[in-house]
N, C-alpha and C positions, 0 to 999 in steps of 0.2 A: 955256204949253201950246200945239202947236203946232192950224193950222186951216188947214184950206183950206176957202176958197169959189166955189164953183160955180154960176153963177148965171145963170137961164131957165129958160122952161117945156120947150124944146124941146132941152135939154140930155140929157133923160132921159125913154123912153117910158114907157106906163102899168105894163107889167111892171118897170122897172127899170134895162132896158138902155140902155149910154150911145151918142147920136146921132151923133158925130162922132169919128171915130180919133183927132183931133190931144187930145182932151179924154179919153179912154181913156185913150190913152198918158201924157196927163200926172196923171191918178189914179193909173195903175198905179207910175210911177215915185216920185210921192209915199207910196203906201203900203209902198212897198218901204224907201223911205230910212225912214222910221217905225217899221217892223220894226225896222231896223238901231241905230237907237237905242233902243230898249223893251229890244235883246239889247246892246246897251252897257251901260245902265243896271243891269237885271237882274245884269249880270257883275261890279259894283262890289259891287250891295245883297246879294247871295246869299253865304251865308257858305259857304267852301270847308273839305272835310276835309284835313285835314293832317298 
């Protein structure tokens, strides 16, 4: 299963928002690749009509 960890207090303000672009950008690109395999997966296990 995969995981990422992010780690500090000052990584993330009290609403949520992240503190630093370089730590943004690399959430954002980890959730992207994540996506992309949930939609690999899903296109194996999903049965097709035919």
């Amino acid at each position: 299963m995969p995981k990422l960890l992010v780690d500090g207090p000052e990584v993330f303000t009290d609403d949520g928002q992240v503190t630093n672009s370089d730590t943004e950008q690399f959430l954002t690109r980890s959730m992207e690749e994540f996506r992309d395999h949930i939609v690999r997966v899903l296109s194996v296990l999903t049965p097709r009509n035919t």
